[in-house]
C-alpha positions in Angstrom: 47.7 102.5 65.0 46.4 106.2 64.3 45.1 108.3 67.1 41.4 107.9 66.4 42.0 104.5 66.2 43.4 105.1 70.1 40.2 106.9 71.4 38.2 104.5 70.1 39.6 101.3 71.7 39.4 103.7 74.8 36.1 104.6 74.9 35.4 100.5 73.8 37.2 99.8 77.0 35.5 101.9 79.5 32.1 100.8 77.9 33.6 97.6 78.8 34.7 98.7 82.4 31.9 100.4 83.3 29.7 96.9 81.9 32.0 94.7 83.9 30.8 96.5 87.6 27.3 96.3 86.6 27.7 92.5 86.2 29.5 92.1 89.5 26.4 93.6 91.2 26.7 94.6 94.3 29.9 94.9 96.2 30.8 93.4 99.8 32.3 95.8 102.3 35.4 95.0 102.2 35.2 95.8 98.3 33.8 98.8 98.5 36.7 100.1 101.4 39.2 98.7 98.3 36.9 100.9 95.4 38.6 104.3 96.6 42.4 102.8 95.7 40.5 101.3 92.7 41.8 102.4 89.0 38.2 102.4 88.0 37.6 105.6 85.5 33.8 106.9 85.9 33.3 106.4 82.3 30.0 109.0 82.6 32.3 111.5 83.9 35.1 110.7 81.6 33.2 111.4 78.8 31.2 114.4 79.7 35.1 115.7 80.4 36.2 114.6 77.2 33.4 116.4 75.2 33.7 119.5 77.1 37.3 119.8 76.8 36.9 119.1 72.9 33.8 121.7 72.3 36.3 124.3 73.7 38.6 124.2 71.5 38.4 126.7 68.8 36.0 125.2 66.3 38.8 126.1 63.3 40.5 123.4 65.4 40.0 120.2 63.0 41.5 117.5 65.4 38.7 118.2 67.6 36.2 117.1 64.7 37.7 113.1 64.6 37.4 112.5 69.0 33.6 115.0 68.5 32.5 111.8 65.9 33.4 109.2 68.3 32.0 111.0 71.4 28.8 110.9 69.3 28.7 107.6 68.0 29.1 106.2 72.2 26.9 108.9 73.6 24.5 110.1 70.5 24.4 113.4 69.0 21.5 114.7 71.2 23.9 114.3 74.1 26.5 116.0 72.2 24.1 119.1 71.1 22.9 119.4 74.3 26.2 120.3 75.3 26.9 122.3 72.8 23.4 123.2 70.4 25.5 125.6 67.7 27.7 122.5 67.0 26.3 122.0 63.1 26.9 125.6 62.5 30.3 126.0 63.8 31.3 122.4 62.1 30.0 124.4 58.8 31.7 127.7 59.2 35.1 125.4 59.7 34.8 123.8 56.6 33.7 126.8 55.4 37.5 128.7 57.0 38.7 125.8 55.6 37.7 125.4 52.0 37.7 129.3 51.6 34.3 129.0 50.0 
């Protein structure tokens, strides 16, 4: 299994995760003293993470392009843009670096 392949089944499982507690409704007390030792990821703040780290990287940087496409189809590119609104131009000079056009 490639990487992308990786991220992608990641992001599908904290969709997942994150659709799974919104079915269980709301939690007893007891559940919510045993949330803080939970393994549950904030997939919201996961993601946000994710992006930020990736639009970081030097945009020459094409392994951040493949994780960016999935970001964007889960999130949108509006959500993307809005954290980073030169993304089209930067994803243009690197092909541009890139193809020495």
């Amino acid at each position: 299994m490639q990487i992308q392949e990786v991220f992608d089944a990641l992001l599908d499982v904290l969709h997942l995760q994150q659709l799974h507690a919104q079915l269980r409704g709301p939690q007893s007390t007891s559940d919510m003293a045993n949330a803080s030792s939970s393994r549950t990821i904030d997939e919201e703040g996961f993601l946000h993470s994710t992006c930020r780290q990736l639009l970081d990287m030097p945009f020459t940087r094409k392994g951040r392009y493949l994780p960016l496409s999935s970001l964007i189809k889960a999130k949108g590119a509006l959500w993307v843009l809005g954290m980073q609104p030169d993304l089209v131009r930067q994803t243009l000079l690197a092909m541009q670096v890139r193809g020495g056009v």
